[in-house]
Structures are given as structure tokens and as C-alpha cells.
C-alpha positions as CSV (number, residue, x, y, z in Angstrom):
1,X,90.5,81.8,104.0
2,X,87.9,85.0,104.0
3,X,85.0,82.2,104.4
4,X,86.8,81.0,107.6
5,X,87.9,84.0,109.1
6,X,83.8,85.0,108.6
7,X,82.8,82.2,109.6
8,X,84.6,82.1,112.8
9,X,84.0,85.5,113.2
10,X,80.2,84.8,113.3
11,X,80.5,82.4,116.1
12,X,83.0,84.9,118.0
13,X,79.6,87.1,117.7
14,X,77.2,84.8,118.9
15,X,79.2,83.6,122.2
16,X,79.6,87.2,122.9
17,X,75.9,87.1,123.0
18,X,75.2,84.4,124.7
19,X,77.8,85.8,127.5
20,X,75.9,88.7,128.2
21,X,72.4,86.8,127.9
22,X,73.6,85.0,131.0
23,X,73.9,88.0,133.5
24,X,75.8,91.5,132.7
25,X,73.9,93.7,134.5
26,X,75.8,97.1,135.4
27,X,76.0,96.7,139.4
28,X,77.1,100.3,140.3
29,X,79.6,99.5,143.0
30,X,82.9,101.4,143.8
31,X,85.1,102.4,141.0
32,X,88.6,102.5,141.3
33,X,91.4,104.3,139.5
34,X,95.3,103.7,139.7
35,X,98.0,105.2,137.5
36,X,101.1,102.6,138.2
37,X,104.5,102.8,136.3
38,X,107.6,100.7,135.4
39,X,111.4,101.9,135.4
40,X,113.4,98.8,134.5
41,X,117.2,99.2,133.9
42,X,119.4,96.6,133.4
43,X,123.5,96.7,132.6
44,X,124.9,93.7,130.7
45,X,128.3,92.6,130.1
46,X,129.0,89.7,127.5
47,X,131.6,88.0,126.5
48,X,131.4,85.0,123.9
49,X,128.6,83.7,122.8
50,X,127.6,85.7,119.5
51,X,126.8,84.8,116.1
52,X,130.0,84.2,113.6
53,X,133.2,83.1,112.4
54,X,135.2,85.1,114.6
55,X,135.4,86.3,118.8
56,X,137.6,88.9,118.3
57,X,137.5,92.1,120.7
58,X,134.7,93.2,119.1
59,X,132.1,90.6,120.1
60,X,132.4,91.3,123.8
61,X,129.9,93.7,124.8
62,X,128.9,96.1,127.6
63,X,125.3,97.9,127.3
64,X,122.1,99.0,129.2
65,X,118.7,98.3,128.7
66,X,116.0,100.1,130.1
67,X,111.6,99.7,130.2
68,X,109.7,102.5,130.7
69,X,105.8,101.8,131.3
70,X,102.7,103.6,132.6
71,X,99.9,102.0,133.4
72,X,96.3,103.5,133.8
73,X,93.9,101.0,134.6
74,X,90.3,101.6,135.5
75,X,87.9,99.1,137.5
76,X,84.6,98.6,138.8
77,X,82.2,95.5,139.2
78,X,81.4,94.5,135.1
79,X,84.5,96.5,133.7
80,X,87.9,97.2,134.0
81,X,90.1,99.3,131.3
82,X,93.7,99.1,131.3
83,X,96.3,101.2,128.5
84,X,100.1,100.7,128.7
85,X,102.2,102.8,127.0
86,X,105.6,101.7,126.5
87,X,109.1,102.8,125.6
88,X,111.7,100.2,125.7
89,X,115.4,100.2,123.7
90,X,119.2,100.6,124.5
91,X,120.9,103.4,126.2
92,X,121.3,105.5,123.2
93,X,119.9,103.8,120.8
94,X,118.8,106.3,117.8
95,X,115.3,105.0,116.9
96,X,112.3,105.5,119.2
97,X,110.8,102.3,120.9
98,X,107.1,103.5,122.0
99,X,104.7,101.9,121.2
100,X,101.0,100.3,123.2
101,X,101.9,97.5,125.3
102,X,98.8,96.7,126.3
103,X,95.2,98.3,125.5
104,X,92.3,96.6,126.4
105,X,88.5,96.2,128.0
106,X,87.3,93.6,129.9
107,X,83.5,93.5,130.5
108,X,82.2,90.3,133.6
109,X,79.2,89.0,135.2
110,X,79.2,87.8,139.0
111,X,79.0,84.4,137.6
112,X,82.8,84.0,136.3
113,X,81.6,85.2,132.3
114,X,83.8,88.0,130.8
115,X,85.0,88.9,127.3
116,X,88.5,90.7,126.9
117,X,89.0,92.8,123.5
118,X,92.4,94.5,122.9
119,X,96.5,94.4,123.3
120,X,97.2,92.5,126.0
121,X,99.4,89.9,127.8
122,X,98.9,86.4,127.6
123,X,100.1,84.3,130.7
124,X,99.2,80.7,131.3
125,X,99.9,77.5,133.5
126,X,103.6,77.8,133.5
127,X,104.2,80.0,131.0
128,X,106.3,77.6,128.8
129,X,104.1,77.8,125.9
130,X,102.5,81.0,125.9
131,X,103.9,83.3,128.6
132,X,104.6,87.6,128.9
133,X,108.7,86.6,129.1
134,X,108.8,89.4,131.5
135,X,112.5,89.2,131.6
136,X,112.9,90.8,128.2
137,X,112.7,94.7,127.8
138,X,110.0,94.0,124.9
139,X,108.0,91.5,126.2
140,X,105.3,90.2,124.0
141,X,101.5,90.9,124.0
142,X,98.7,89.6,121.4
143,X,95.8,91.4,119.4
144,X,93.3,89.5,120.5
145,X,89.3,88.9,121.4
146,X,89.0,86.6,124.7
147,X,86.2,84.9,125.9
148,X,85.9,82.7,129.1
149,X,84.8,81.8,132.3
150,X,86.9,81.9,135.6
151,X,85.2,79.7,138.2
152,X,86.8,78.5,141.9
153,X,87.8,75.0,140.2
154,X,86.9,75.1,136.6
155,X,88.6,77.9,133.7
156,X,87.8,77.5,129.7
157,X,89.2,80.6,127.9
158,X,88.6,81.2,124.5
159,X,91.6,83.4,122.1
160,X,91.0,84.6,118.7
161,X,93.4,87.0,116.4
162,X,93.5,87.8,113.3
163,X,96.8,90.0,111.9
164,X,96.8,92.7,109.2
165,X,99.8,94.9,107.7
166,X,98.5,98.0,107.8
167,X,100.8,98.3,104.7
168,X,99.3,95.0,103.0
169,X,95.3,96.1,103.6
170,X,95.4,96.3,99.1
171,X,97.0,92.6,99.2
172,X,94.3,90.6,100.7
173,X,95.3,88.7,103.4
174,X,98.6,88.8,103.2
175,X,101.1,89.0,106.4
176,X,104.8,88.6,106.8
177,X,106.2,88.2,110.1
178,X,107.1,91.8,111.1
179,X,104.2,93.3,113.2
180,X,103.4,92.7,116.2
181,X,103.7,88.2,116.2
182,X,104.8,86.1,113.6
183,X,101.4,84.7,113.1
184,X,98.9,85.5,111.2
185,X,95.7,83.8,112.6
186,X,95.5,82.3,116.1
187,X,92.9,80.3,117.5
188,X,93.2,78.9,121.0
189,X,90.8,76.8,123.7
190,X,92.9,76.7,127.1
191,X,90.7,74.6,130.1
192,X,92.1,74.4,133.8
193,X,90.9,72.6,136.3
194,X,91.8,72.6,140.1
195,X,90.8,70.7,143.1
196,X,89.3,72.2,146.1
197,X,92.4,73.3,148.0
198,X,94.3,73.7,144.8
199,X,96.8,71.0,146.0
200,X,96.8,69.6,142.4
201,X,96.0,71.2,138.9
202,X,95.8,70.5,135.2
203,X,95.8,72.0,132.0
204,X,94.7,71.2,128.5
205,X,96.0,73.5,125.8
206,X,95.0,73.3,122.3
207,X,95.9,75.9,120.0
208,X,95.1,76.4,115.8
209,X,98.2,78.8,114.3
210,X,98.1,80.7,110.7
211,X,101.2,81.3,109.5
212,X,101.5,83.6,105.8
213,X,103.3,81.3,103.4
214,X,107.3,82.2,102.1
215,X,106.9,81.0,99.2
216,X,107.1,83.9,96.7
217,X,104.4,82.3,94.1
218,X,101.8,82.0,97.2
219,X,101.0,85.2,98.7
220,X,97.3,84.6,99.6
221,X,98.3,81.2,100.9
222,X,98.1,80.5,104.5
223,X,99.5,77.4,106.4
224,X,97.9,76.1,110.0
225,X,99.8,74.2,112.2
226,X,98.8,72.9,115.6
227,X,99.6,72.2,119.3
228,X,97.7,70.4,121.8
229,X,99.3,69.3,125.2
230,X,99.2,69.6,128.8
231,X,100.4,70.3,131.9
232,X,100.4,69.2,135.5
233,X,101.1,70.3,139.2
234,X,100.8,68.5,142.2
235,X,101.6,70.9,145.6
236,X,101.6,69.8,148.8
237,X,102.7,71.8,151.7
238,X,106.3,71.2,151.3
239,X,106.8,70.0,147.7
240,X,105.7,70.1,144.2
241,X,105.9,68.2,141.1
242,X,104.8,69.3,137.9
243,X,105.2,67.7,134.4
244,X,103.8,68.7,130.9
245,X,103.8,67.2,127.4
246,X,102.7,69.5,124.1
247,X,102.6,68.0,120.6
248,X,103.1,69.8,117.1
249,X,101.6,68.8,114.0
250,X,100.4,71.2,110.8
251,X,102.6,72.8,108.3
252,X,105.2,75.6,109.1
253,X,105.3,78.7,106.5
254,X,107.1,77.1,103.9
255,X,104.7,73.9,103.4
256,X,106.4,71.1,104.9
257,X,104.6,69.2,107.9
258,X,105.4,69.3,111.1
259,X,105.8,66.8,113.6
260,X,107.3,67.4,117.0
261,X,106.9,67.4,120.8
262,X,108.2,68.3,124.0
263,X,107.9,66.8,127.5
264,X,109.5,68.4,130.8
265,X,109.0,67.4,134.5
266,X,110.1,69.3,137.8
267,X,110.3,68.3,141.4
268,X,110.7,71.0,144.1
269,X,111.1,70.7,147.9
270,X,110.5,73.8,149.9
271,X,111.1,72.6,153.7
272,X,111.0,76.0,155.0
273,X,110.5,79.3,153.6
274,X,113.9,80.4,154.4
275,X,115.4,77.5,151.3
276,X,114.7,75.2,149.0
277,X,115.8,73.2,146.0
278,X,114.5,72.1,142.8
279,X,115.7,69.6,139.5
280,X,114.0,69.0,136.2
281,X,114.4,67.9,132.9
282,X,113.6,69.7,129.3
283,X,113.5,67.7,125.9
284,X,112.9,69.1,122.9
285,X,112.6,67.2,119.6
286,X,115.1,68.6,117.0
287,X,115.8,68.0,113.0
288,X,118.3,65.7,111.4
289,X,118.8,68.1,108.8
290,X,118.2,72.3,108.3
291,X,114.9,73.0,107.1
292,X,114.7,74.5,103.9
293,X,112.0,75.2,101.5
294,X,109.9,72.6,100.2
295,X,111.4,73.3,96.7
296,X,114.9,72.4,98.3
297,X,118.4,74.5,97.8
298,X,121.6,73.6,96.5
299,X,123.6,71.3,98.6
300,X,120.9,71.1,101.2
301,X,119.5,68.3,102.3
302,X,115.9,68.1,101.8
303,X,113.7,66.4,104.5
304,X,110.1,65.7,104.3
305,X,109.3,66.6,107.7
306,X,110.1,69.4,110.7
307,X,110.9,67.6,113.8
308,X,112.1,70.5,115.6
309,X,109.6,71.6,118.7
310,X,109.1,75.9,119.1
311,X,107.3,76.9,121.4
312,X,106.1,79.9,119.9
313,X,104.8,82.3,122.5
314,X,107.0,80.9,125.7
315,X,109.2,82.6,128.6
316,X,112.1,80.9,127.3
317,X,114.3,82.5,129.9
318,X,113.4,80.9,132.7
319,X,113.5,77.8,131.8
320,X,116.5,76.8,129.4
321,X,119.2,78.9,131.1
322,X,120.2,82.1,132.3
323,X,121.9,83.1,129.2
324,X,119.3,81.9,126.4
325,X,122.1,80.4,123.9
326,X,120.5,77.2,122.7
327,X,117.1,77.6,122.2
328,X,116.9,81.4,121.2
329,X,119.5,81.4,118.9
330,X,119.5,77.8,117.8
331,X,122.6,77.6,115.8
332,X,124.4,77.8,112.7
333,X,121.6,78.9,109.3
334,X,118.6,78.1,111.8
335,X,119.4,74.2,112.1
336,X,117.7,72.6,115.2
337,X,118.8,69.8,116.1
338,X,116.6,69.9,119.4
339,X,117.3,70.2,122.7
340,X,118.0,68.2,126.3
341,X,118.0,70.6,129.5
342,X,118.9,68.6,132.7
343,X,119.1,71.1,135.4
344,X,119.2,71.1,139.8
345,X,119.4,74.4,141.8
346,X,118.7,75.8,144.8
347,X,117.1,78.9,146.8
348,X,117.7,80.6,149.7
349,X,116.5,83.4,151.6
350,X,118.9,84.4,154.9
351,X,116.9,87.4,155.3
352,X,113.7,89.1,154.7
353,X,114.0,90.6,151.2
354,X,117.0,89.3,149.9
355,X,116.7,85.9,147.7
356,X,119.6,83.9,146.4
357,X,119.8,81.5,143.6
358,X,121.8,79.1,142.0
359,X,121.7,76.2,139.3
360,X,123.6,74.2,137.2
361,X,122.9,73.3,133.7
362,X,123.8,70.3,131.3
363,X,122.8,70.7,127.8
364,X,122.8,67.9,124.9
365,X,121.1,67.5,121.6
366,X,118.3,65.7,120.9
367,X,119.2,64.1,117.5
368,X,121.5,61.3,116.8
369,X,123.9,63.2,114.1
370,X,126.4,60.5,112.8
371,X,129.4,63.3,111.9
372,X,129.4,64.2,115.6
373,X,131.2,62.0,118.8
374,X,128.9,63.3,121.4
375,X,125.8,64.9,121.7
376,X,126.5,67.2,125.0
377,X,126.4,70.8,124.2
378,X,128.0,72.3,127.6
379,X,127.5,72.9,131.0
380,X,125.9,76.1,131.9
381,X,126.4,77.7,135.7
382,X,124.0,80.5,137.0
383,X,124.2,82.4,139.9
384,X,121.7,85.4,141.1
385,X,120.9,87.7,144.0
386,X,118.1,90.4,144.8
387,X,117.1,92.6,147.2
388,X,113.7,94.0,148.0
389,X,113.5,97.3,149.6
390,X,109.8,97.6,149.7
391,X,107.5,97.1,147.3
392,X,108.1,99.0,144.9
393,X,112.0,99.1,144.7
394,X,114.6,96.2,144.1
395,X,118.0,95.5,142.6
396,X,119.1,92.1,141.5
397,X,122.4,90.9,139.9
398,X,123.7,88.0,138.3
399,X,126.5,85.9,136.7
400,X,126.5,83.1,134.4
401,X,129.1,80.5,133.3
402,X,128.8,78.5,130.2
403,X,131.4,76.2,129.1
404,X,130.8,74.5,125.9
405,X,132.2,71.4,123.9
406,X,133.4,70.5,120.7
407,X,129.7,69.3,119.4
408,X,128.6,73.2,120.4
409,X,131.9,74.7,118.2
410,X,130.7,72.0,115.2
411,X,127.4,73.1,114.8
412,X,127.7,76.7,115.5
413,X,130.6,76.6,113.1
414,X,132.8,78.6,114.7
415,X,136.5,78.7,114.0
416,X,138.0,80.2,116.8
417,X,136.9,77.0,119.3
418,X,138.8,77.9,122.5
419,X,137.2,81.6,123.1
420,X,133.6,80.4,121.7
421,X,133.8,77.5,124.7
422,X,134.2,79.6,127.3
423,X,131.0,82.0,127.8
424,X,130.8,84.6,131.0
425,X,127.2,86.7,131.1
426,X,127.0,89.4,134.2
427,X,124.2,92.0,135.0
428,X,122.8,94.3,137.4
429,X,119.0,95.5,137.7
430,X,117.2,97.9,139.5
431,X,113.4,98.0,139.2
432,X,110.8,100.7,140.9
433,X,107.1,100.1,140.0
434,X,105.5,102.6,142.2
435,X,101.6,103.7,142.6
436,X,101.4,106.6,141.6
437,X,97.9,107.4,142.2
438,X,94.6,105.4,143.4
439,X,91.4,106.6,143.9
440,X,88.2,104.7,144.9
441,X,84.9,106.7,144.2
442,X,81.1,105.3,144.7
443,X,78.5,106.4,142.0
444,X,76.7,108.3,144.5
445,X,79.1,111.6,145.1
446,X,80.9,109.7,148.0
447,X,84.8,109.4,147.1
448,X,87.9,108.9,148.8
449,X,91.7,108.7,147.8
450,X,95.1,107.9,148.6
């Protein structure tokens, strides 16, 4: 593993070379300063739709969330430095949430060339398989070194990580899940291509994932699995179509192989800007059987294979459901038994500033299980509403529905079956992400601010 991580490293060095070979010259143009922040509060209430054996009182739930951010970032024509502080948690909660949300430099040439070092997000095509999942109050971001090109029509970005425990620096290379991702290594090529008037556009993803092994007896052991896939969109002037396929193959922490996929596809019609409507439909591959350890457990099935698809880095929210039941939880002991989304909704927009949505949601498993009479899961409901009062300050609410069925109540194994099928989900947001300052200075003493 030290050989490869070197030996990568090495290569890392020489692109980074090569990029700046090509043309970095310092142009000393106008720099510009902003200081931008993020106050993000959301109430929840819940009802139904928790982990275990009962739904008493108890596991209904009323809370607030709340994100906190400042953002300095710092620009001019080869460079731009952005830090993000960040405190996110419960109302109340005991333990401090702070930490670096993003922390990073970005150095660019006139012809499309830059290299990105540090904390940051990582957003791309659709944001299915590696999105920022904005919705959640601790959305992710990556250690990483990116290197790329960003032309009219063609982008190739190149992403490279490497994860230590501060903790574990004596151990060699070992890494458990609990820093900042789950991985360990990462290694990813993303290429985008789009015609001239960007009416269509496709992606190819392919993406190399170290994960530290759980086996006790293995703690310098490392397992890779991969993904490669892509996605599509098509956009005329009053509708769109986009469809994607990703494939999973490699071994998962515990040694067995892996062998799953996804496909989705999406058609929306926009006729106006005042409304529109949309369908699609989400599978996931899923497992016959739980996945266990490779050395098997006592009256588990033992499968040679995981067929179950995870999108690892994705914005799950936004496209399995307002209420995230299935595919973040999965269900009972981690068993996946995959996952079909068939969905239709619609927008409108009466008046300036105020958007409303709604969509509709039926849910079945993947797998054929023989101890079960039907593989739909439920039928999920979602309603939503937001306001814009400028740009800077909104509010948006929203209810969700779910009403599940007796395959949902088998493999959850829940007992109490008439309370777990009936799931309600309501919130209310306000966010304000206000400049707070910007100031645009030339090199030469001339400066001006607002």
C-alpha cells in the first residue's frame, strides 16, 4: 500500500508540474474580497418512522436544527482562497459542532488549467453520486488534491485523497471510518463534455475507493472497490431528459466482492416558467441476504457476493424522497435488499418568489425474497413551499406523508405494524446568507468597496 500511495503521489507531482509549465503567470488584475455567512434553522416534527421494536410516545419527536457558516473567500486572476468555518448541531445539544468546512486554494491559468488543494465540496453532474447534500446541517466535504481543466465544451478533473487518524499516525496506515469519510483512499477521473449551446451533456465517472478492512486480524489491509458510470441530459427549451447508469465492482471492508448497479431516468416539461412537471424512475440493486463477514456468523446466511448499490458520496435527499427512510436507513441489521423509486410531481410558481412543490412516491424492493407476498414498500406524499424575500432571506416549509405496507413492517421488524405504517414528517426553514463585506482593490493603490 506505501509503494502505491508513493507512487501515485509521484505522478500527482509531476501533473502539477506540467500544469504550471503550460501557462501560470501571476496577471495582476483586481483582487476581490467577500466575507459571506450562513444562518440555517430548521424545526422538525416526526412521527413514526424510527429504528426499533416499539412506537410508543417516545419515538415521536420535535427538534431544531441550526448551520452556522462564515465564509471568507479571496480572488484574483491565478488564485482564489476560500476558509469556512462551521458550527452545526441541535438546539441544545451539549457537545460543540465546529469544525472547517471547507479550507482550500485554487491556483489557474487563462487556458482552463487549475489545481485545487484542501477541504472542500465536491458537486458533480447531478449530484447523485458525489454531491454536497446541502439539505443536511453537516453536509460533507473531502480532503483532497484536484487537478483539471475547465474548457467551454470539454472538463477532465482529476481527485486524489489519502485519510489518516491523527490517533492511528504509530499504526501505519490504518483508518476506521470515523473522521471526516468512511474511505480511506480515493482516486477519481470525472470527464464532461457539452455541445455548443449546452442543449445536451454527458458524463463519465470513474472512481478507485480504499476502504480499511474490519477484520480484526487485518489492520494494515486495505480493500478497493470501484464505480464507473454515466450520466446524460438532453435540454431543450421546454423539456429535458436525463438518464444515468453507475456500476460497482471491488471488495467492500470486510473482503467479499461486490457487484451492483444503478440506473435512473427523468423527463421534465417546463412549458412556462410559471409551472412545470417532472417523473422518473430509481433502481437500485439490493441483496438476497444481510451481508456479514466473510468468516460468516451464527444463523446468518453467508453469500459470496454484495449486490446492494451505495452511492457513497450522493445527495440522497433529493432524490429518494422527502423523508429519506429507505435508502438512508436501509432496514432491519443493515440488510439491503435494494431499492425501486417511481416518482411524478409537479412545480409551480403563482408569484415571483414563492415556489410550490409536490410529488408522489412509490417504493418497492428490488430483490425477489420468497418469505414475502409483495415487494412494494409504501407510497410516500411530499408537499413543499418557499418564499424568497430577496436574496439573501427565505423561509420554506414542508409536509410529508408515508404510508407503508406489510413487506415495509417485515423487514424492518417492527412489531407494532399499524403506527410504523403510517409516517407524517413536517418542517419549517428560514435561511439568510447575506454579504457581509466585498471589496475589489487593483495592485496599483486604486480600491473601491461596497
Amino acid at each position: 500500500m506505501g509503494y502505491c500511495f508513493h507512487q501515485h503521489a509521484k505522478w500527482i507531482c509531476v501533473l502539477v508540474i506540467l500544469l504550471f509549465s503550460v501557462g501560470l503567470k501571476a496577471q495582476e488584475a483586481d483582487n476581490e474580497f467577500s466575507l459571506n455567512a450562513q444562518v440555517v434553522t430548521r424545526g422538525e416534527i416526526r412521527a413514526g418512522g424510527f429504528k426499533g421494536d416499539s412506537l410508543d410516545a417516545g419515538r415521536k419527536a420535535h427538534f431544531v436544527l441550526g448551520k452556522y457558516i462564515i465564509t471568507a473567500d479571496y480572488k484574483r486572476s491565478w488564485l482564489e482562497v476560500k476558509l469556512s468555518p462551521k458550527f452545526s448541531g441541535v438546539w441544545g445539544q451539549g457537545t460543540a459542532g465546529l469544525n472547517l468546512y471547507e479550507g482550500w486554494a485554487k491556483l489557474q491559468t487563462k487556458q482552463g488549467l487549475f489545481t485545487q488543494i484542501g477541504r472542500q465540496e465536491l458537486d458533480y453532474d447531478n449530484g447523485r453520486i458525489i454531491g454536497n447534500d446541502d439539505w443536511t446541517m453537516t453536509a460533507p466535504t473531502h480532503d483532497v488534491l484536484k487537478l483539471g481543466y475547465d474548457g467551454e465544451s470539454h472538463k477532465v478533473h482529476l481527485m486524489a485523497a489519502y485519510n489518516q487518524d491523527a490517533d492511528n499516525m504509530d499504526n501505519g496506515t490504518l483508518y476506521y471510518s470515523g473522521g471526516l469519510q468512511p474511505y480511506k483512499t480515493m482516486q477519481t477521473l470525472w470527464y464532461h463534455y457539452d455541445t455548443p449551446k449546452k442543449m445536451f451533456g454527458v458524463s463519465l465517472l470513474g472512481m478507485n475507493i480504499g476502504m480499511q478492512s474490519a477484520k480484526e486480524n487485518e489492520p494494515n489491509v486495505t480493500y478497493y472497490q470501484q464505480l464507473v458510470g454515466t450520466y446524460m441530459a438532453l435540454r431543450p427549451k421546454y423539456w429535458s431528459l436525463e438518464g444515468e447508469f453507475y456500476y460497482q465492482m471491488g471488495r467492500q471492508e470486510h473482503g467479499l466482492p461486490i457487484d451492483a448497479f444503478m440506473g435512473s431516468v427523468k423527463a421534465t416539461v417546463t412549458p412556462s416558467e410559471k409551472y412545470g412537471f417532472f417523473a422518473g424512475y430509481d433502481y437500485l440493486s439490493g441483496d438476497k441476504f444481510f451481508s456479514v463477514p466473510a468468516d460468516g456468523h451464527l444463523g446468518m446466511v453467508h453469500h459470496d457476493k454484495i449486490r446492494a448499490f451505495n452511492a457513497i458520496f450522493g445527495s440522497h435527499h433529493q432524490f429518494y424522497g422527502a423523508m429519506d427512510f429507505f435508502y438512508m436507513d436501509n432496514f432491519y441489521r443493515g440488510f439491503s435488499p435494494g431499492l425501486q423509486n417511481l416518482y411524478v410531481g409537479g412545480k409551480v410558481s403563482p408569484v415571483d418568489g414563492l415556489n410550490l412543490d409536490a410529488a408522489y412516491h412509490y417504493y418497492a424492493i428490488a430483490t425477489d425474497l420468497d418469505y414475502l407476498d409483495s415487494k412494494t414498500l409504501g407510497h410516500e406524499i411530499n408537499f413543499s413551499a418557499s418564499y424568497a424575500f430577496n436574496k439573501a432571506v427565505s423561509v420554506s416549509a414542508g409536509y410529508t406523508y408515508m404510508h407503508g405496507t406489510e413487506t415495509m413492517t417485515v423487514l424492518q421488524e417492527i412489531q407494532e405494524v399499524t403506527e410504523q405504517r403510517k409516517l407524517h414528517w413536517g418542517w419549517l426553514m428560514l435561511s439568510v446568507k447575506p454579504t457581509l463585506f466585498r471589496t475589489l482593490w487593483q495592485d496599483k493603490n486604486k480600491s473601491t468597496s461596497n
